[in-house]
C-alpha positions in Angstrom: -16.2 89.9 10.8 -12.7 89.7 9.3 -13.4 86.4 6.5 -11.8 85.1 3.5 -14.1 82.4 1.6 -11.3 79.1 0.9 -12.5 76.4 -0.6 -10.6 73.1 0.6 -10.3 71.5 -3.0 -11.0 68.1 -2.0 -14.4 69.3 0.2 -15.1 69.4 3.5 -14.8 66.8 6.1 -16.8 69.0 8.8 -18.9 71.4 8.9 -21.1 73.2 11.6 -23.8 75.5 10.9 -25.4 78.1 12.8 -24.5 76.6 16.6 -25.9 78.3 19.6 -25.3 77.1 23.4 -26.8 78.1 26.7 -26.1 78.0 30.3 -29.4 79.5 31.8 -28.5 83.2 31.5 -24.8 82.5 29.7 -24.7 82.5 25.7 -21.6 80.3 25.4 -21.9 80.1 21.6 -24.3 82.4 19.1 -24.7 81.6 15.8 -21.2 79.4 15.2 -20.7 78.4 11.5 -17.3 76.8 11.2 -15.5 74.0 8.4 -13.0 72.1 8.3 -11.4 70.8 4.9 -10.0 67.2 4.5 -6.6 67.0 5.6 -7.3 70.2 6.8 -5.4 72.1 10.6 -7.6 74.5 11.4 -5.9 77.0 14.5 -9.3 78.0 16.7 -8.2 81.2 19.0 -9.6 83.1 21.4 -9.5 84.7 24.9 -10.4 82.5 27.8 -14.3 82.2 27.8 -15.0 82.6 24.2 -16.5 79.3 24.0 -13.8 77.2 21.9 -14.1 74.0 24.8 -18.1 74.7 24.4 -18.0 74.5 20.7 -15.3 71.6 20.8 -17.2 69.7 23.0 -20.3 69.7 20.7 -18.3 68.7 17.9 -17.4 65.4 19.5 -20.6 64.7 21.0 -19.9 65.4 24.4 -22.6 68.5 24.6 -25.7 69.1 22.6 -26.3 72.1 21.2 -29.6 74.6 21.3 -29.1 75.1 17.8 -27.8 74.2 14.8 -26.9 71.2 12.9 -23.4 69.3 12.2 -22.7 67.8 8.6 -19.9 65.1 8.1 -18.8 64.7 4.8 -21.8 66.5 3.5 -24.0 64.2 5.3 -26.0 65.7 8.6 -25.4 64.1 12.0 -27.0 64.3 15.4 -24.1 63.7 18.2 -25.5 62.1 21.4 -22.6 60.7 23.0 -18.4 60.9 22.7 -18.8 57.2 21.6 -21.3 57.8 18.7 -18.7 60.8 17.6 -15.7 58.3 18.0 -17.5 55.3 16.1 -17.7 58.4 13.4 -14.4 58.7 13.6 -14.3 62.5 15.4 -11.7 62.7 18.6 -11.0 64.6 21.3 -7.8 64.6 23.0 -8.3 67.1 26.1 -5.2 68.6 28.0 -6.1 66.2 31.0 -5.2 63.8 28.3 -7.6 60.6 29.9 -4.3 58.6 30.1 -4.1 56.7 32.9 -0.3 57.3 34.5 0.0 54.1 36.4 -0.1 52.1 33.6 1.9 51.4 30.9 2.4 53.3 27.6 0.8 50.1 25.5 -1.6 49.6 28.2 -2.9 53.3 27.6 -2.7 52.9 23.6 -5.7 50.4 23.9 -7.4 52.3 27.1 -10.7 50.4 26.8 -10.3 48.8 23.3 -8.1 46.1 24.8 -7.1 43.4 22.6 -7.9 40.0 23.9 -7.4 36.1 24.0 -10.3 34.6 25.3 -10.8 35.7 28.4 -7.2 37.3 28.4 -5.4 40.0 27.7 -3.3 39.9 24.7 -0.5 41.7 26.0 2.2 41.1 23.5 -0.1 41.8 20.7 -1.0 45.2 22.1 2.6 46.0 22.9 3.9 45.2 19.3 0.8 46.8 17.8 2.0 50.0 20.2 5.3 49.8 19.5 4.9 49.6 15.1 2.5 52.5 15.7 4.6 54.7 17.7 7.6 54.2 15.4 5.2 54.6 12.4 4.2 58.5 13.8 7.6 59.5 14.9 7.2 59.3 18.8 10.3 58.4 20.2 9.2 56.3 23.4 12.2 54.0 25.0 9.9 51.7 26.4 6.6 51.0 25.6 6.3 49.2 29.1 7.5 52.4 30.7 4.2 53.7 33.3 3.2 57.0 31.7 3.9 58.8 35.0 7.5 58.4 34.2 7.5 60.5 30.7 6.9 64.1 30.0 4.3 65.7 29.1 5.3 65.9 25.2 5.7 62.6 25.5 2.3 62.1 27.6 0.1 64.4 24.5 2.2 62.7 21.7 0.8 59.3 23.3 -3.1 60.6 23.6 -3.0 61.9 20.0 -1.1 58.7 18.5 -4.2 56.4 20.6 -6.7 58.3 18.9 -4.9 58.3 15.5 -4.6 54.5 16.1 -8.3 53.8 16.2 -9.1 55.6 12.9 -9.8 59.0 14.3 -10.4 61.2 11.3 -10.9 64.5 12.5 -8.7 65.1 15.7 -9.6 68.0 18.0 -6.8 69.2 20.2 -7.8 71.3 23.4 -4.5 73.7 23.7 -1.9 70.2 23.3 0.7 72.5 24.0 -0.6 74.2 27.3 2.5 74.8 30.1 5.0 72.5 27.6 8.3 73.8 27.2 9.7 74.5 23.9 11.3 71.2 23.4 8.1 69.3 24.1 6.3 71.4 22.0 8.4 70.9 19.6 7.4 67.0 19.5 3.9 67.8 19.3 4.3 70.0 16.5 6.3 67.3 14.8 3.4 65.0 15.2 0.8 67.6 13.9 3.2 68.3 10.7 3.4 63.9 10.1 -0.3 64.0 10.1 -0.9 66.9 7.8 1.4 65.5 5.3 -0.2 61.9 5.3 -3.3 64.0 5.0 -5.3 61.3 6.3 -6.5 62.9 9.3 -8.4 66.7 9.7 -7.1 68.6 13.0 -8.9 71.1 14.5 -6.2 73.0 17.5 -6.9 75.3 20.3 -4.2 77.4 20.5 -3.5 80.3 22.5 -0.3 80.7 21.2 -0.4 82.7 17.8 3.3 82.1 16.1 2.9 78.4 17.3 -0.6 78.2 15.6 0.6 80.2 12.2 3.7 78.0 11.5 1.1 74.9 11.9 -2.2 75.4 10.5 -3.5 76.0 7.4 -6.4 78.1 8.0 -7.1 80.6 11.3 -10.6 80.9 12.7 -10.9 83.6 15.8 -13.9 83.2 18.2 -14.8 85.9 20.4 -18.1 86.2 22.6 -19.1 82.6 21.2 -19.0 83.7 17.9 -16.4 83.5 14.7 -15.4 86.8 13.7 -12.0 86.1 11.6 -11.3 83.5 9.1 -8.3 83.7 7.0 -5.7 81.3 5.6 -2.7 81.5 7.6 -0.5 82.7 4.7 -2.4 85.7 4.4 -2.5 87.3 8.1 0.2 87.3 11.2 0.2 87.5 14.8 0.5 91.9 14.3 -2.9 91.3 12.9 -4.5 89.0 15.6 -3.1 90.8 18.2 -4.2 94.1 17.1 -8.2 92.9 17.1 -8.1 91.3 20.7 -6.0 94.4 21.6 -9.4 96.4 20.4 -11.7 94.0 22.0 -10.0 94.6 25.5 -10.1 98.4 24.7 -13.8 97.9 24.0 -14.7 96.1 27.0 -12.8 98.4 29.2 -14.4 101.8 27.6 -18.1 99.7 28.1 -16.7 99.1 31.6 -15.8 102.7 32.7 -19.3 103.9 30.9 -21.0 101.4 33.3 -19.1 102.9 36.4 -19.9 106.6 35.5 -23.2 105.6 34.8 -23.2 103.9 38.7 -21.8 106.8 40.2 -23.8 109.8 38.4 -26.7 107.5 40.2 -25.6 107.3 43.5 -24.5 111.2 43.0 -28.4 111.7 42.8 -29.9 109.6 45.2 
């Protein structure tokens, strides 16, 4: 394991310790111990199956794990639910996004916190309220009575990350926000992520499978392979040379294991 030992000067907002997962025969995650400092953007990489959506969904109380325990602020929490996580101020914004496309973008800001008069909705308060917020983060939306179907998908993820933002989210996790986005709407993502690390209001955890993109944004680079974190270094002190060349050595582990199974198979068969 490939570590560097940084301590985030102001403490840490998260931390988990010692996480294991199952699914029946599947080890999603083994022995996980992660952190993430105040104000901190953490990069989590790693090949498809690795368990980062495993280990991201414990985090914001979506699964339980098998092991291990979760500490906020120094203080130990047990996650039961997405709404427990949220009321403690830990998000998740997914690349499905949970946006709703036939409504409108001020509509989808307050997605079932809806601000009300009586028995009514307060429509013009949520559409001001969306409108000052938006502004406030840098999004540039026209309209916030446009329907969401009509923008991009920047546009869509900038949205879904400014909601959760909006409701006091303190630590944001960000399931690959830049998956099948072209440059330019990448771009506006990144812009948002950079606003929110300078406020240094809110720690980001980001799923990234792109390593230049996850280098020029986060501070800090954790790489899990085989549901466990075998690299941690600031991302001043290593490059995408250096990632690359250890997942180039875990294929060309995995494919020497694969062609000692197969001579293995066929020396058997040869025998029988």
């Amino acid at each position: 394991m490939t570590t560097e030992q940084t301590t985030a000067p102001s403490g840490d907002a998260l931390r988990v310790e010692h996480i294991s997962k199952r699914f029946g025969a599947v080890t999603a995650l083994r022995d996980v111990n992660l952190r993430l400092g105040h104000g901190e953007v953490l990069g989590l990489l790693g090949d498809n199956g690795a368990g980062k959506s495993t280990l991201v969904k414990i985090i914001c109380g979506f699964q339980q794990p098998d092991t291990g325990r979760i500490l906020l602020n120094g203080q130990e929490v047990t996650l039961k639910s997405v709404d427990q996580a949220r009321a403690l101020g830990i998000d998740a914004v997914y690349q499905d996004l949970a946006l709703v496309p036939q409504l409108s973008v001020y509509h989808n800001m307050f997605l079932k916190r809806e601000r009300t008069r009586g028995f009514l909705l307060s429509n013009k308060t949520m559409r001001r309220l969306s409108r000052e917020y938006l502004d406030q983060m840098g999004v540039n939306i026209p309209s916030v009575d446009a329907d969401v179907a009509a923008l991009s998908g920047g546009q869509r993820q900038a949205i879904a990350v400014a909601r959760s933002v909006f409701t006091n989210a303190k630590i944001l996790l960000l399931d690959e926000p830049l998956a099948a986005m072209g440059a330019k709407e990448a771009a506006l993502i990144l812009d948002q992520v950079r606003e929110l690390k300078e406020k240094g209001e809110v720690s980001i955890i980001i799923i990234e499978h792109n390593y230049g993109q996850a280098l020029e944004i986060c501070d800090r680079i954790n790489l899990l392979q085989h549901g466990e974190i075998t690299f941690d270094k600031l991302s001043k002190d290593t490059s995408v040379e250096e990632l690359n060349d250890i997942v180039v050595e875990e294929y060309r582990r995995a494919l020497a294991e694969r062609h000692r199974a197969l001579a293995i198979e066929a020396s058997q068969e040869a025998e029988t």
